[in-house]
GUDREN-236707 format. One record per residue: x, y, z of N, C-alpha, C, CB in turn. Coordinates in steps of 0.001 Angstrom, whole numbers, padded with zeros to 6 digits, always signed. Atoms other than C-alpha are relative to their C-alpha. Glycine has a CB too. Layout:
N
XYZXYZXYZXYZ;...
# end
This chain:
257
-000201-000251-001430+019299+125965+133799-000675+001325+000359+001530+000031+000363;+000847-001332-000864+016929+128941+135657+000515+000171+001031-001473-000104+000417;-000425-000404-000798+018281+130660+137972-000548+001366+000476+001060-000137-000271;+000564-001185-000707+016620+133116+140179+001407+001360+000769-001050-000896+001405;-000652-001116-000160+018496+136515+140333-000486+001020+001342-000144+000638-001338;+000278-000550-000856+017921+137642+143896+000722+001757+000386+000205-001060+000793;-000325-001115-000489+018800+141406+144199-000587+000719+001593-000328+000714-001101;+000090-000485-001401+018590+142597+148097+000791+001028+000544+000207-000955+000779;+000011-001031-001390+019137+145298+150851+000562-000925+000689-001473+000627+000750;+000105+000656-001091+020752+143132+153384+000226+000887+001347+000896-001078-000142;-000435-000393-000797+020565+144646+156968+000897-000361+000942-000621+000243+000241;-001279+000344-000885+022759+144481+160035-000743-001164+000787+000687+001404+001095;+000064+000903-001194+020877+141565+161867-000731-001317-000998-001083+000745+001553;-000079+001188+000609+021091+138249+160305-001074-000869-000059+000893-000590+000469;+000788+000434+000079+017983+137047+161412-000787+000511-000659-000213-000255+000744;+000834-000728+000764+015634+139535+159544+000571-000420-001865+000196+001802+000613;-000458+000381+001389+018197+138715+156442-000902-001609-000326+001978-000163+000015;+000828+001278+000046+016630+135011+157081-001222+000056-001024-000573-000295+001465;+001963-000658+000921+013165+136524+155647+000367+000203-001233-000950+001872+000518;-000706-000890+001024+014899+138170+153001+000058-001670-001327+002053+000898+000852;-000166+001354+000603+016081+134645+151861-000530-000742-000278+000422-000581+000298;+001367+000367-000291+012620+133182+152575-000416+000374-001457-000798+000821+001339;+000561-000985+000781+011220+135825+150325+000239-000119-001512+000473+001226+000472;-000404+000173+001114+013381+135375+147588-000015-001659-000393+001275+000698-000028;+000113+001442+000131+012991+131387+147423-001307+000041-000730+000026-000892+001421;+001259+000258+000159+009471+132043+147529-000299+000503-001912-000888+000955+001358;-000030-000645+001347+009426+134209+144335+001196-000954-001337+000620+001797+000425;-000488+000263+000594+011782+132114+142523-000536-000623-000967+000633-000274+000445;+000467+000431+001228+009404+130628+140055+000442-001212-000792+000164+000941-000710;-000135+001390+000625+010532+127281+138934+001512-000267+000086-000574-000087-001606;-001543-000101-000073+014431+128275+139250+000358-001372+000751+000580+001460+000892;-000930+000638-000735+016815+125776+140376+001036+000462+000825+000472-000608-000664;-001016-000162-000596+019272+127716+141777-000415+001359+000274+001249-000337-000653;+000197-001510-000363+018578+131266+143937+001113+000559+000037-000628+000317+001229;-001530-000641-000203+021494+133348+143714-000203+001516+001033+000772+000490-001870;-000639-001434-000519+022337+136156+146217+001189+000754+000252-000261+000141+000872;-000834-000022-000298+024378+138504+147334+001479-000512+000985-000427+000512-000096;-000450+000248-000993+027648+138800+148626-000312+000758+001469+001076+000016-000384;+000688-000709-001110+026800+139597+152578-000848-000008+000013+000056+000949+000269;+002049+000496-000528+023083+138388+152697-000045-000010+001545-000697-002109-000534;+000077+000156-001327+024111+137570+156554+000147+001349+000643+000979-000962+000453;-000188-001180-000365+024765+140734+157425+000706+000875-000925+000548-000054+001097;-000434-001076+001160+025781+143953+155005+001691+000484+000605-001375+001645-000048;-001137-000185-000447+029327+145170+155256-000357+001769+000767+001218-000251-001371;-000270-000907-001130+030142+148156+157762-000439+000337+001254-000050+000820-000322;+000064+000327-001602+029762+146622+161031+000375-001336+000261-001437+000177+000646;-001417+000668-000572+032245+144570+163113-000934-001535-000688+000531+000195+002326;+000097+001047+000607+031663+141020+161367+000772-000960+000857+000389+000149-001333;-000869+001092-000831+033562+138868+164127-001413-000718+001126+001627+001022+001127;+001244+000714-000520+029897+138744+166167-001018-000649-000530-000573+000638+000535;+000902+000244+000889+027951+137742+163484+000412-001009-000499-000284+000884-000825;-000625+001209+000641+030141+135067+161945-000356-001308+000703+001530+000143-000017;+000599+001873-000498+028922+131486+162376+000625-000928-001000-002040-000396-000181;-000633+001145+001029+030391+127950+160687-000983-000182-000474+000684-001317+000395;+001009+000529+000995+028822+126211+158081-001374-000344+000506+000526-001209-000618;+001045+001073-000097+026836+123866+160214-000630+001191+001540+000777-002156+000342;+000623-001146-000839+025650+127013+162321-001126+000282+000041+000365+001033-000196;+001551-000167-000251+022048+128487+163189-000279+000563-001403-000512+001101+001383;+000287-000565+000945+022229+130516+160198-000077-000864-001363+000804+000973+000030;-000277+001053+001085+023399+128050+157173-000391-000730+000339+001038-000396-000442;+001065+001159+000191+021323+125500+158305-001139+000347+000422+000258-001236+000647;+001008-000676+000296+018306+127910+158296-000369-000180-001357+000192+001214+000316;+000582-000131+001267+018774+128793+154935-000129-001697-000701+001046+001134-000926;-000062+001032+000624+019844+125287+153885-001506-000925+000163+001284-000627+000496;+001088+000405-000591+016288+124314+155553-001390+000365-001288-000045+000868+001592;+000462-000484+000905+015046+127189+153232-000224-000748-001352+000635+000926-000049;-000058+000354+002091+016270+125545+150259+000025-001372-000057+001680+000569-001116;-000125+001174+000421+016171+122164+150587-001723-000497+000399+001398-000793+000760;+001728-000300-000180+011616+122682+151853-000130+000311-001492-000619+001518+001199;+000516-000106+001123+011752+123725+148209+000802-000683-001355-000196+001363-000062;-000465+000662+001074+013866+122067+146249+001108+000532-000756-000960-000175-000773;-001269-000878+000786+016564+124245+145275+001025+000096+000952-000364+001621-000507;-001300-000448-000827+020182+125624+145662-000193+000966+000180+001262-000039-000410;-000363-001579+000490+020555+128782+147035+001482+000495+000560-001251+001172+000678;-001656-000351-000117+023954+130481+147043-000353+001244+000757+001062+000280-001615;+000227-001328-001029+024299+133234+149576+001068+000339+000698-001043-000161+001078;-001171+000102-001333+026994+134985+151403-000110+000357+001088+001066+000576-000067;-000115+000071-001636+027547+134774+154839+001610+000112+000444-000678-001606+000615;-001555-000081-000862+030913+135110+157455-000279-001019+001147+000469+001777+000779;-000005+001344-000990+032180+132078+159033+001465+000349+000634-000090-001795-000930;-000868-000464-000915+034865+132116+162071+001161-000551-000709-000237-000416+001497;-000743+000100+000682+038178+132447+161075+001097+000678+001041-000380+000464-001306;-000807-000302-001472+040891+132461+164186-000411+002111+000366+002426-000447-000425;+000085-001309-000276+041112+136430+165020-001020+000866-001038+001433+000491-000016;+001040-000260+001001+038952+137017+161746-000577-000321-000530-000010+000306-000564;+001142+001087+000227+036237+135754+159775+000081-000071-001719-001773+000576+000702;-000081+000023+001179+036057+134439+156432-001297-000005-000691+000743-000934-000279;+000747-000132+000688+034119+136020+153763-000731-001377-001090+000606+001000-000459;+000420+001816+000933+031898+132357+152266-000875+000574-000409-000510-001717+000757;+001043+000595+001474+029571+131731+149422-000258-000977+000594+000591-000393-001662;+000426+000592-000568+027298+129852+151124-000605-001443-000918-000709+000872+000669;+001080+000536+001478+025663+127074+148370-000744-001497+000833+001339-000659-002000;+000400+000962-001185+023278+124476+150312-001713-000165-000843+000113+000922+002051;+000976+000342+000874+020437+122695+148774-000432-001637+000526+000619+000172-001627;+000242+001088-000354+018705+119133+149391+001447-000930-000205-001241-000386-000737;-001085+001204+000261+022040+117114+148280+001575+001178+000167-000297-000977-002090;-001217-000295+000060+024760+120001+149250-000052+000780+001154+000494+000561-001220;-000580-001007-000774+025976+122290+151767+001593+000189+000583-000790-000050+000995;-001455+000016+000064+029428+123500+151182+000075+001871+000221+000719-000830-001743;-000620-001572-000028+031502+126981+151374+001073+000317-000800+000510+000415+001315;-001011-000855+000814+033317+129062+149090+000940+001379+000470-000821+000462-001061;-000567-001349-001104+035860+131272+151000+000811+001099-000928+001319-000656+001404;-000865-001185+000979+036983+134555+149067+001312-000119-000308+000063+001330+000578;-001505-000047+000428+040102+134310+147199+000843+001305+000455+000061-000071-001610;-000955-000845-000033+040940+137429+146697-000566+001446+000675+000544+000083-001428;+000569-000470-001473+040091+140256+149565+000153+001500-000746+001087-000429+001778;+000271-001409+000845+039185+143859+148228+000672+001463+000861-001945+000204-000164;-000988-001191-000159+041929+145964+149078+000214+000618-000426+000799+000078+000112;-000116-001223+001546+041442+149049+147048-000782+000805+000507-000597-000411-001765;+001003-000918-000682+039663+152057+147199-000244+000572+001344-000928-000477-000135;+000528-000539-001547+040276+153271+150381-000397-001351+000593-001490+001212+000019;+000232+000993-001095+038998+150044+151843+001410-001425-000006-001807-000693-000384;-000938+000802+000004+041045+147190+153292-000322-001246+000851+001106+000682+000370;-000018+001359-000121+039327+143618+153381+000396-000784+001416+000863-000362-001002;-000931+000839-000862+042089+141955+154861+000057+000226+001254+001224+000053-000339;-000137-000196-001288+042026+143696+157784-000693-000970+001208-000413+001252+000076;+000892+000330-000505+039019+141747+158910-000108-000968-000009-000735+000372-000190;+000174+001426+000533+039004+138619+156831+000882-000295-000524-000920-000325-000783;-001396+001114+000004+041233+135913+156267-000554-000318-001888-000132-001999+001635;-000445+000486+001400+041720+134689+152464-000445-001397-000363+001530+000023-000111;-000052+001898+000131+040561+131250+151053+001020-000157-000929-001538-000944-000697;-000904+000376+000969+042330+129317+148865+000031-000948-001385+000728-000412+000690;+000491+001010+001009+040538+126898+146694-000938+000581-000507-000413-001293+000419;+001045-000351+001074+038290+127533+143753-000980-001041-000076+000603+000194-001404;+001237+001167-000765+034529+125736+144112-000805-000221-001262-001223+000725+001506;+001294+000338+000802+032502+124030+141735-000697-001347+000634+000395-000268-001676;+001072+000871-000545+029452+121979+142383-000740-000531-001518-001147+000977+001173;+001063+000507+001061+026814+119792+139857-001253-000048+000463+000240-001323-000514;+001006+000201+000148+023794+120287+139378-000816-000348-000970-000213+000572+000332;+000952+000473+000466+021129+118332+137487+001114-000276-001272-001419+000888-000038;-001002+000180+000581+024316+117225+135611+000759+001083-000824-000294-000913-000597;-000743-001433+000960+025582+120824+134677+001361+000608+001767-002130+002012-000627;-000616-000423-001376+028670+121950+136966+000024+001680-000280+001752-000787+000336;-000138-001639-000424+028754+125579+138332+001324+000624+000861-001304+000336+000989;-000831-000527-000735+031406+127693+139453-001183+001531+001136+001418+000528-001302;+000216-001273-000973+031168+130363+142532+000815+000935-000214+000126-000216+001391;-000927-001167-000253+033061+133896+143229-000138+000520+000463+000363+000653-000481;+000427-000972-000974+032800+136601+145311+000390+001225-000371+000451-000239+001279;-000335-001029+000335+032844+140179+144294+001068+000495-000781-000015+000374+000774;-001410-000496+000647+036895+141587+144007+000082-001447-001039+001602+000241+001407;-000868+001249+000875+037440+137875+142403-000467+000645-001867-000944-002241+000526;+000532-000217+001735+035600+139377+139043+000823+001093-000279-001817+000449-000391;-001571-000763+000560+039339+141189+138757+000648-000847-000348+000973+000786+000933;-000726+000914+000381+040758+138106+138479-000107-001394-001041+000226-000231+000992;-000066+000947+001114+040726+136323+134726+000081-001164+000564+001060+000167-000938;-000769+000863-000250+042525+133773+136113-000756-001356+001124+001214+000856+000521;+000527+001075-001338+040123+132145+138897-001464-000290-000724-000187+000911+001979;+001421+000088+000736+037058+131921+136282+000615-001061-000938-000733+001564-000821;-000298+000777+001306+039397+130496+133480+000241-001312+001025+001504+000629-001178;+000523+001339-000589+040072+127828+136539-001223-000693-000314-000120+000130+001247;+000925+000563-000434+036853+127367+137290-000499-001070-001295-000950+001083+000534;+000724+000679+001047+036029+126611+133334+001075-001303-000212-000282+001066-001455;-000571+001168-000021+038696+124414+133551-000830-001247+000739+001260+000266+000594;+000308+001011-000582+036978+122229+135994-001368-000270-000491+000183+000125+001354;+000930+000830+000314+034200+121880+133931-001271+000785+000041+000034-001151+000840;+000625-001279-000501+032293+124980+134809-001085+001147-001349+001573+000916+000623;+000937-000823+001397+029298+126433+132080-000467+001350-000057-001350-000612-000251;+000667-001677-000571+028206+129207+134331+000533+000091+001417-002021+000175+000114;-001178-000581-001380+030180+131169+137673-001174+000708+000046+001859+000923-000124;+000763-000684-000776+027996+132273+139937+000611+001201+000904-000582-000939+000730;-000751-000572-000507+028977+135293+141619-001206+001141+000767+001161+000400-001028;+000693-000861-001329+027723+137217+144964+000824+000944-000013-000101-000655+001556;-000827-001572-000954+028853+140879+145553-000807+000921+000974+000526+001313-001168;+000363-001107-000595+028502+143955+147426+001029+001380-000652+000136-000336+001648;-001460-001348+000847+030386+146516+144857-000523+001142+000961-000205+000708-002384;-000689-001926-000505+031556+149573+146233-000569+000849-000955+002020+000419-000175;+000686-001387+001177+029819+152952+144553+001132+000718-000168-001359+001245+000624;-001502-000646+001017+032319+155287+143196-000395+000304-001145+001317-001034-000374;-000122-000320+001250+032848+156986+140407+000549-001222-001315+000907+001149+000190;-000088+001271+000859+032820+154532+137124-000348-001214+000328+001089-000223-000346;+000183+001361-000806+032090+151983+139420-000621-000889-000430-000528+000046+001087;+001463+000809+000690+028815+150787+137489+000350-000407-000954-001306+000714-000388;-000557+000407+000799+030692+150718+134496+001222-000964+000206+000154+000927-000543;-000992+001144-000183+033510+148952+135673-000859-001513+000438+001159+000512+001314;+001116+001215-000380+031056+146054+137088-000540-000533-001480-001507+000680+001052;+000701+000838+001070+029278+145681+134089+001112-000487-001221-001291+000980-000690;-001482+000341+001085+032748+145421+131653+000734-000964+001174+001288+001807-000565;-000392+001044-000298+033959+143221+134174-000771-001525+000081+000424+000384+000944;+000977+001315+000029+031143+140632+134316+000223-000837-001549-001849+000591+000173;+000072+000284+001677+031165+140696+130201+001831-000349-000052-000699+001819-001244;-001373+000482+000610+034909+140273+130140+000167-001281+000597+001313+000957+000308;-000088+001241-000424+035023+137530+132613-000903-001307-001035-000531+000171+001521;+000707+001176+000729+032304+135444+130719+000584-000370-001329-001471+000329-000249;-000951+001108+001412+034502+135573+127516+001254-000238+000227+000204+000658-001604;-001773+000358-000799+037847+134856+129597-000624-001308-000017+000731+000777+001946;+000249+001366-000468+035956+131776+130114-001584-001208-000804-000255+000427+001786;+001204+000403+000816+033599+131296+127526-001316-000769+000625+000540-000878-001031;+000990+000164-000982+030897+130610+130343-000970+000860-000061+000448+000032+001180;+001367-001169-000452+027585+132345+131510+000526+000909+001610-001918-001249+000469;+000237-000190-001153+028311+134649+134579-000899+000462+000385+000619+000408+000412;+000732-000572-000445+025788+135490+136440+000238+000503+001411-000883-000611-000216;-000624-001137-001162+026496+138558+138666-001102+000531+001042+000620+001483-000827;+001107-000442-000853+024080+139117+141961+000796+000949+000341-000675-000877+001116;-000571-000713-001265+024862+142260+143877-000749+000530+000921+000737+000978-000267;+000872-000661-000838+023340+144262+146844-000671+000951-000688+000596+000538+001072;+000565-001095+000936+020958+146623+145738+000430+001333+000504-001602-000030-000091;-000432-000943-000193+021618+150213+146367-000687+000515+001492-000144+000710-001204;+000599+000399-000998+021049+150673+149723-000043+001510+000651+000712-001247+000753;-000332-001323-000801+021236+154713+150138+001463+000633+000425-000636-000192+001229;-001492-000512-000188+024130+156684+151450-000231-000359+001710+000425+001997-000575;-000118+000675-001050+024827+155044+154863+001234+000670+000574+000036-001460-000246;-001044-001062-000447+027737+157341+155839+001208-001092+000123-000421+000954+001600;-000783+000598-000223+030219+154324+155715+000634+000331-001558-000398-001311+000598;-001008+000107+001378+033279+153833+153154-000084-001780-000622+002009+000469+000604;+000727+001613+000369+031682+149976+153174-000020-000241-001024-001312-000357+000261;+000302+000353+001145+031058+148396+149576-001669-000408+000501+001105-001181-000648;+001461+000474+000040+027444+148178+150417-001154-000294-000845-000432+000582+000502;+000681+001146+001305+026547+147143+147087-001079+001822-000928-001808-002089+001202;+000874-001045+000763+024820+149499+143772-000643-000370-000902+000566+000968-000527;+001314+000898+001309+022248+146941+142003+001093-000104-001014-001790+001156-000848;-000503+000572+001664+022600+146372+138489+000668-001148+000094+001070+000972-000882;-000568+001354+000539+023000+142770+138564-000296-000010-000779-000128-001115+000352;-000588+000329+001740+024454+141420+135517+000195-001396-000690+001511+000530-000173;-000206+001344+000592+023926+138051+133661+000760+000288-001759-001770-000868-000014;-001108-000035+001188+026562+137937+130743+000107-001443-000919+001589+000280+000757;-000197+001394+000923+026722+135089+127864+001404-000368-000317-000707+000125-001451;-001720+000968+000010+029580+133206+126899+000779+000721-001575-000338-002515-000316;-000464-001321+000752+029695+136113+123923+000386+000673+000563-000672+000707-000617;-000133-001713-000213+029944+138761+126068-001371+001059+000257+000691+000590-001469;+001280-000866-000065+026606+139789+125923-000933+000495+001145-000783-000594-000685;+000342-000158-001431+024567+140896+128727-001967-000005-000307+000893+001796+000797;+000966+000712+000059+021353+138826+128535-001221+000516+001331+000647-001474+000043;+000890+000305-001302+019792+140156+132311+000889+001468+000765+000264-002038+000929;-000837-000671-000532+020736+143574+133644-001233+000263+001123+000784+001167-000915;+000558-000613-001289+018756+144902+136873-000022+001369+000132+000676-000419+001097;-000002-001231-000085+018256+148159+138128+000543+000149+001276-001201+000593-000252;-000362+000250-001397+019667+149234+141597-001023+000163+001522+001113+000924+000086;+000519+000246-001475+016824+148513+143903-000515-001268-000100-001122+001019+000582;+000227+001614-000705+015801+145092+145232-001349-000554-000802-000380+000042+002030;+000872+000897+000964+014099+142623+142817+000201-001124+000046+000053+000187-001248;-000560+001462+000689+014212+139224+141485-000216-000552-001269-000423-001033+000659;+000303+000719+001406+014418+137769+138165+000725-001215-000162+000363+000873-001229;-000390+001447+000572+014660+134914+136670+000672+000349-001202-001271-001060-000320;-000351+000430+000606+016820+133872+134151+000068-001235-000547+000463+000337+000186;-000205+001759+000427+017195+130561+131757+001157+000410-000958-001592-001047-000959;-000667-000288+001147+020216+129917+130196+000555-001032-000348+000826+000957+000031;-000357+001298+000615+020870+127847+127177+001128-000270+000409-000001-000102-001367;-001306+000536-000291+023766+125884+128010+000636-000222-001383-000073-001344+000883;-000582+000380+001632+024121+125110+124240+000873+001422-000632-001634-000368-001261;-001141-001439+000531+025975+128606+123878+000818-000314+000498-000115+001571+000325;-001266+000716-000658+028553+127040+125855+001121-000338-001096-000475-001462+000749;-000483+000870+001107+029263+124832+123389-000040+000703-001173-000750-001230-000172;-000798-001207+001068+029378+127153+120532+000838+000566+000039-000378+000919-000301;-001169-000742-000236+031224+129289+122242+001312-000432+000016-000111+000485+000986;-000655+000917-000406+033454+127248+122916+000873-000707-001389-001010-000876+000787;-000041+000411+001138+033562+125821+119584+000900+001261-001197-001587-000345-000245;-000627-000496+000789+034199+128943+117607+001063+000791+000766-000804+000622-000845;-000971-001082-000929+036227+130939+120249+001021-000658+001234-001133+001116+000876;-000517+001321-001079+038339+128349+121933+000966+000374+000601+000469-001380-000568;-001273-000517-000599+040407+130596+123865+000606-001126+001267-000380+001632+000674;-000427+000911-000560+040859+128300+126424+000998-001171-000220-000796-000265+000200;-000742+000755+001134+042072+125629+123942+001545+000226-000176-000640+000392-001326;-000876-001052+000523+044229+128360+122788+000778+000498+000583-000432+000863-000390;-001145-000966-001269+046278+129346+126167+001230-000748-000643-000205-000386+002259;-001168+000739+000029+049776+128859+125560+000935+000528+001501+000797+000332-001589;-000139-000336-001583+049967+130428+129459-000719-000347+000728+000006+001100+000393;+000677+000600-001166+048998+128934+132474+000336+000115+001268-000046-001131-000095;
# end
């Protein structure tokens, strides 16, 4: 499975992000699946209630236009309306899909507070492709063991995951020990997009600090980035799955659920 590792800048006006998305399709090199961040539609620290559109909106069926002219999925986040607030989605839309992944769990920490803005999903998302299924996530969710070891439950080889981490002290390190712990919580591949580092913007925003992170189903970290705006490709055997899996069968092995 190849998967194009889109690292981006996203700005505040959704249409220029369009290009962005363009851009990175174009460069994807044989990939099946483009991955971006979370907030491709617009970057976090500005009001997100004008900007929010549904699935079948101008925006998600742009990109889905994007990606289904070339033949691929691309995963991307965007904000869709959500009564008084809008929900943070994982966009994933491709010739045979266009669905949404709405943030579980809402990044209330650090001085910032999510919830204020956006509403909560509630279901965990996997999709198939070319007969391999994939999980999604969204940023804070790579705190939570528990919504990855789902996902591998349902069948899930590799979790795709869109952020915009917050900078901070340790911050970089915490990101990269959380990507690697999640992938052996779930003996999966994650592969971690985030925003690239986008300057000091005078907000308390998570506006994202590079270093995307592709992690093996060891633990290992197969695909790290730097924090300004690139793209790489990745391929990854799926047959580590199944090793993994094989000698490390934590899953197997829960006697909690």
């Amino acid at each position: 499975m190849r998967i194009a590792v889109s690292q981006i800048s996203s700005t505040t006006d959704p249409r220029s992000n369009l290009e962005l998305v363009r851009d990175a399709v174009r460069r994807a090199e044989g990939a099946r699946v483009v991955l971006l961040p979370e907030a491709t539609m617009c970057r976090f620290g500005v009001p997100l209630g004008p900007v929010a559109e549904p699935l079948d909106g101008p925006w998600a069926s742009a990109v889905h236009e994007i990606a289904a002219s070339h033949d691929v999925v691309v995963v991307a986040g965007m904000f869709t309306p959500s009564g008084d607030r809008v929900t943070n989605t994982l966009l994933v839309t491709g010739p045979d899909i266009h669905v949404g992944y709405d943030k579980i769990h809402l990044f209330d920490a650090f001085g910032f507070q999510e919830s204020r803005t956006v509403a909560p999903g509630s279901s965990p998302l996997t999709f198939e492709l070319d007969g391999v299924t994939l999980g999604v996530a969204t940023c804070y969710d790579i705190r939570f063991p528990e919504l990855f070891r789902a996902l591998a439950d349902e069948g899930a080889s590799a979790v795709l995951v869109g952020a915009s981490w917050g900078a901070g002290p340790g911050k970089k390190e915490q990101w990269e020990l959380l990507v690697r712990a999640r992938a052996l919580d779930c003996t999966s591949f994650v592969v971690a997009c985030g925003q690239a580092y986008p300057g000091e913007l005078g907000s308390s925003a998570p506006t994202g600090i590079g270093y995307s992170t592709v992690a093996d189903p060891f633990g290992n970290v197969v695909l790290q980035l730097s924090d300004q705006p690139e793209v790489s490709i990745v391929d990854l055997d799926l047959t580590t799955v199944e090793q993994a899996r094989e000698v490390l069968p934590v899953l197997a092995n829960r006697r909690l659920r």
